[in-house]
N, C-alpha and C positions, 0 to 999 in steps of 0.2 A: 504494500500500500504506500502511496507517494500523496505525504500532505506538502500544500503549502501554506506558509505561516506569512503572513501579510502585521506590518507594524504600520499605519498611517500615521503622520502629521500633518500638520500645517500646509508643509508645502514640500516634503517627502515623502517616499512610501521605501521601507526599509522593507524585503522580503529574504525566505531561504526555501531552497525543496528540497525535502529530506525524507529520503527510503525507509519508511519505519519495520522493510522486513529484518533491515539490519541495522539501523539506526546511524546511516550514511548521510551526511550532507553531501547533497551533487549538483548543486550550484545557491549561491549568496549574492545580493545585489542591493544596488541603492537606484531612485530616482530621486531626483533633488531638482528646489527651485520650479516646483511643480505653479505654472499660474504667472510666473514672474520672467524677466529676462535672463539670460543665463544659465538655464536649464542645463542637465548634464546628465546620464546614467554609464554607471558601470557593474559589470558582473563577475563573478569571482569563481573558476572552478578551478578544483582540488588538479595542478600539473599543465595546465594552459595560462597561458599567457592572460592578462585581464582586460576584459574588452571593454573599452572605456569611450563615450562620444559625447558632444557638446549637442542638445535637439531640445527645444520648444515642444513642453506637453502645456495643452491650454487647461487642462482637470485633471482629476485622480482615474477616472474615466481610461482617458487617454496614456498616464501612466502604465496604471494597469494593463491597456492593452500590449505596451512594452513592452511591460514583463514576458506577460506569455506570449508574445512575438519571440523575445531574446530567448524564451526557454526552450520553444519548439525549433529556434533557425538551424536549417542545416550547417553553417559556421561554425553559433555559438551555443547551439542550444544542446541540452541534455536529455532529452525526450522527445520522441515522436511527433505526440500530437495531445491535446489536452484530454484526451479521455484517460490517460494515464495517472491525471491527478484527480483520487478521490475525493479529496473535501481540502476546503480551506480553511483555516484557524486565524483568525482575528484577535490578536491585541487591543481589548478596550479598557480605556482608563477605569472608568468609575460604573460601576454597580447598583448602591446605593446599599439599601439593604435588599433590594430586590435579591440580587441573585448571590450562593453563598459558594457558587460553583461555575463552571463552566456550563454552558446551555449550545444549544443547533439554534439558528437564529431562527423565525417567522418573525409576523408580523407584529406579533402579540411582543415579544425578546425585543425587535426596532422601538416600539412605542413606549417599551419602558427607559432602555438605552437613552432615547430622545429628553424623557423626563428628567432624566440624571444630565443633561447638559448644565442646568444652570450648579450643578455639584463640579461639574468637571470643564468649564467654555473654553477651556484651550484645548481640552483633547477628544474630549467627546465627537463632536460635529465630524471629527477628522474621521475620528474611529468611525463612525458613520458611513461616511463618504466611502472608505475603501469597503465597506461592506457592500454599498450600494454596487460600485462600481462592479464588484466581483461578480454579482448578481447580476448585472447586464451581460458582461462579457464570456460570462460562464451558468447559461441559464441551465440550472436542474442540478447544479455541484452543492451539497452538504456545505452551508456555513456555519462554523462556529466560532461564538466568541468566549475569549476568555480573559474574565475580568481581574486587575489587579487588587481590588479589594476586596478578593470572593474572599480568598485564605485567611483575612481578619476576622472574617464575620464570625469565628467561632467566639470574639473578645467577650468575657461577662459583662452586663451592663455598667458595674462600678469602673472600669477600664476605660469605656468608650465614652462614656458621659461626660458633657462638661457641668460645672457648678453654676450653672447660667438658670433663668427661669427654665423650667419642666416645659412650659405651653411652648417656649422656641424649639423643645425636640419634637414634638408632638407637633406642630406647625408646620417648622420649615425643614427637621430631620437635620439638624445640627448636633453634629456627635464626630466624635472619631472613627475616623475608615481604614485610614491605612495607607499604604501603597508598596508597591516594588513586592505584590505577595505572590506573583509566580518564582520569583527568584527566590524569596525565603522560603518555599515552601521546598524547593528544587534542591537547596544547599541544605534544608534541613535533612532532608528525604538522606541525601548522598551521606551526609555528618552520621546519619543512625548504621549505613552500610558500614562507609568507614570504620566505625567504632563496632561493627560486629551487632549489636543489638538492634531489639525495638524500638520502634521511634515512641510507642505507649511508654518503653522506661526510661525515657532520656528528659531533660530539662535542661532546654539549649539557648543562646541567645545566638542570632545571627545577625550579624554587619554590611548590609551593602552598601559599601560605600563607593562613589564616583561623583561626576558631576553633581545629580540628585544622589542625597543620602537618607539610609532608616534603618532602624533596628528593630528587632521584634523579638521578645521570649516567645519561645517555644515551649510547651511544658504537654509533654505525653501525645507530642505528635501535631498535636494543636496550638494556634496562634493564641496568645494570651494577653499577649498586650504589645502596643507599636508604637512607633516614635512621631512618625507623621500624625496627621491629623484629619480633621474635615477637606481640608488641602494638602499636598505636598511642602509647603511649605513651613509645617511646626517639625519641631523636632532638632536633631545636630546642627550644625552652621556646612552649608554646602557651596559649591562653585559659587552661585551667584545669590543664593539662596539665604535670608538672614536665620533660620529656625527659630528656635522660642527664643520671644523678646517678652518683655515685660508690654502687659497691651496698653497701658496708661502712653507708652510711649507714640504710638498712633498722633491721637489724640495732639499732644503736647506738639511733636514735628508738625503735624499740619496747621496749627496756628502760629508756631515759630515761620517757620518757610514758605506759608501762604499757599499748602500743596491739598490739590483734589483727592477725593479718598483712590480715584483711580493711577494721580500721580505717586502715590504714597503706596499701593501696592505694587506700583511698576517698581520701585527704588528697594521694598523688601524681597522681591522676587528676581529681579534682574539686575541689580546694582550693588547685594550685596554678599552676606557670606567671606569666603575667601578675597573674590574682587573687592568688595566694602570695605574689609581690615587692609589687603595688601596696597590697593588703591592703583595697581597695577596687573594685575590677571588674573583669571580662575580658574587656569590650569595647576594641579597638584605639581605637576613635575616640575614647572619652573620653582614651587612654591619648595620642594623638596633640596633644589640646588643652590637656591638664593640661600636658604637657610642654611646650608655646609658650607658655604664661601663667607659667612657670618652676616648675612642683613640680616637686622635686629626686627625688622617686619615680618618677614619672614619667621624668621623663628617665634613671632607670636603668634603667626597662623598655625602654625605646629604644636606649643603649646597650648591654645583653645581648642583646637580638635581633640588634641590627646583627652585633655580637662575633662571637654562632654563626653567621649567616648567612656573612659572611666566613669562616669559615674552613672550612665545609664545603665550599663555591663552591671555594673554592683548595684545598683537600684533592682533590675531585674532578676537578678538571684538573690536579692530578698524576696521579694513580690512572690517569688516562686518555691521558698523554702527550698532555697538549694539550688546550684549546677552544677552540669557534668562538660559541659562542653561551648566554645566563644567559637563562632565560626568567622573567620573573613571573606569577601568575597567583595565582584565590583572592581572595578578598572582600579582603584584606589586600594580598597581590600584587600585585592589579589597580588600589588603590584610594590608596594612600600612595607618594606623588612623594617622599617623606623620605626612607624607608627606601631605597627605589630608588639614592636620590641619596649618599648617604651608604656604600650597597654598594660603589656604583659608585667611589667617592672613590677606598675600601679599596685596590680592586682596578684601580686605576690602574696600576701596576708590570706588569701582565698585557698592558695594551692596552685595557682598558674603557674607553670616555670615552663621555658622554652630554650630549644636547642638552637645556640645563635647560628651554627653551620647551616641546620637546615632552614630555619627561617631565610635567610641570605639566598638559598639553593630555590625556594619557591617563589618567582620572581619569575614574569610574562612567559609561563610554565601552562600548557592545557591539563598539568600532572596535578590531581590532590595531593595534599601536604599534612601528615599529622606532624607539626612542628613542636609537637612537647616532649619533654624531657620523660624516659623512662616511670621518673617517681610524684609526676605532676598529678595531683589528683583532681585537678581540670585540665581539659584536653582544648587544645587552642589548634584550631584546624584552618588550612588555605584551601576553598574550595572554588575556583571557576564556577562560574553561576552561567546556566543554560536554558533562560526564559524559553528561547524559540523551540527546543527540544519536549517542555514541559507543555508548551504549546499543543503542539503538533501531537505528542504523549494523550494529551486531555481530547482534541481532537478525535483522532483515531480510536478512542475508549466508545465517545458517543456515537460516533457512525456506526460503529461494529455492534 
């Protein structure tokens, strides 16, 4: 069976097709600049060269038709003809509480989707669009979506709730959701392999960190509490992302600086985070080498990250009465021995201790990493996180 896993945004459509008899990726691709000038796509297969062109798509529509242009071309493509691909799997942001799982779309799965736009206005609509689109160009193919805050939903109410009047949950469904829960669920799932056990006897916290960052305890397989929020934006300090601020500070900035509540979440969402402290990029990796050649900027973005990472990690194994296991994961996660080393220091007093050879050796590795020391009685794991696999997994479960 040959899914393919479709990621929409704004003005890309990220996709992969992946052989789930054997759990092959046999071709990866971006369209970018979809609607706007400067349009581009390129395609990526395992041993070919990557095909890459500058072309004007006017919609996701037209994208889409790309794709499966580029997938069938005698050229470039890796399959015949589209009847080879079973079903398509859809990345869509927000859920709400409707769904607590992956679904097959109809029209009933759209209408609710649609509802949760104003939870989700940046990505929603998009998620939408490549839905639609699939659906034109592939009339009678299995869609399904699968939502980033299905795997929260298992959170108990004391978790998810905020201390605001009751009538606003009850009204407008203001609570916490989550996000990035294909990837915890994925890095959780693999943390229980790794570790030999069930995922029923573990109590894990796991870290995806990257541009967008979240945490989530894990406790017996199930999500229990998470870092994000009603939006992506509560929780750690990210790329551009400010996380938890104290909210009186809204308020205060906008009559200081004379800014609209919509200029005031453009500056918490897009202007701050790492970019906001460094004042110069929200790339980690510059943020990683400014900081060893000694800017003192830098090394304070490294110390605030370490800071909140610490204390949610140990917030959540209270919460949880206990852990057994700190997963990393995430372009960030997966890729800085620093951070890692530095968590780990923190949370020595727990049981953490790690092997600095291998921490160092787990670094832009597709290889899981049990990175602890023999006598560590928490296990601090590097695990590659595989949304589109987890996808494409969930996918292939509901068609069959």
């Amino acid at each position: 069976m040959k899914i393919l896993v479709i990621n929409a945004g704004s003005s890309s459509i990220k996709y992969q097709l992946i052989d789930m008899d054997n759990n092959t990726l046999l071709a990866k691709g971006q369209a970018d600049r979809i609607g706007i000038e400067g349009g581009n796509f390129k395609q990526k297969v395992e041993g070919r060269e990557d095909y890459k062109i500058d072309i004007q798509m006017k919609n996701h529509a037209e994208a889409i038709g790309l794709v499966l242009d580029t997938l069938t071309s005698k050229e470039n493509g890796v399959i015949e003809s589209l009847s080879e691909i079973t079903a398509v799997g859809h990345r869509v942001l927000h859920g709400g509480e409707k769904f607590s799982g992956s679904v097959i779309v109809d029209e009933k799965v759209i209408e609710a989707i649609e509802e949760c736009c104003e939870l989700g206005p940046l990505h929603n609509p998009h998620n939408l669009t490549g839905i639609r689109a699939c659906e034109q160009m592939m009339p009678g193919v299995p869609q399904v979506a699968v939502f980033d805050t299905g795997f929260h939903q298992t959170m108990p109410d004391y978790a998810y709730l905020y201390a605001l009047p009751y009538e606003y949950y009850e009204k407008y469904h203001i609570r916490r959701y989550g996000f990035h829960g294909t990837s915890h669920r994925y890095v959780s799932m693999r943390a229980a392999k790794l570790l030999g056990k069930d995922p029923s006897e573990l109590k894990i916290v796991t870290c995806h960190l990257g541009n967008g960052s979240s945490l989530a305890a894990v406790k017996g397989g199930k999500c229990y509490d998470t870092s994000m929020g009603l939006t992506p934006l509560e929780g750690i300090m990210m790329g551009t992302r400010c996380g938890s601020i104290d909210p009186a500070i809204v308020p205060l900035l906008m009559k200081k600086e004379n800014l609209t509540a919509d200029q005031l979440d453009t500056i918490m969402n897009k202007k701050s985070g790492i970019l906001g402290v460094s004042q110069v990029t929200s790339d980690n990796r510059d943020i990683e080498q400014g900081a060893r050649e000694g800017n003192k900027r830098y090394q304070l973005v490294e110390a605030m990250l370490v800071h909140q990472l610490t204390k949610l990690i140990g917030g959540y194994a209270a919460a949880m009465g206990g852990i057994d296991a700190i997963v990393f994961t995430g372009g960030i996660g997966e890729n800085n021995p620093h951070y890692r080393a530095r968590v780990a220091n923190n949370l020595a007093f727990m049981g953490v201790s790690i092997d600095d050879s291998l921490n160092a050796k787990a670094v832009r590795t597709s290889v899981e990493y049990d990175i602890s020391t023999p006598d560590a009685k928490v296990k601090m794991l590097v695990i590659p996180t595989n949304e589109e696999l987890m996808i494409a997994k969930d996918t292939e479960e509901l068609v069959k």
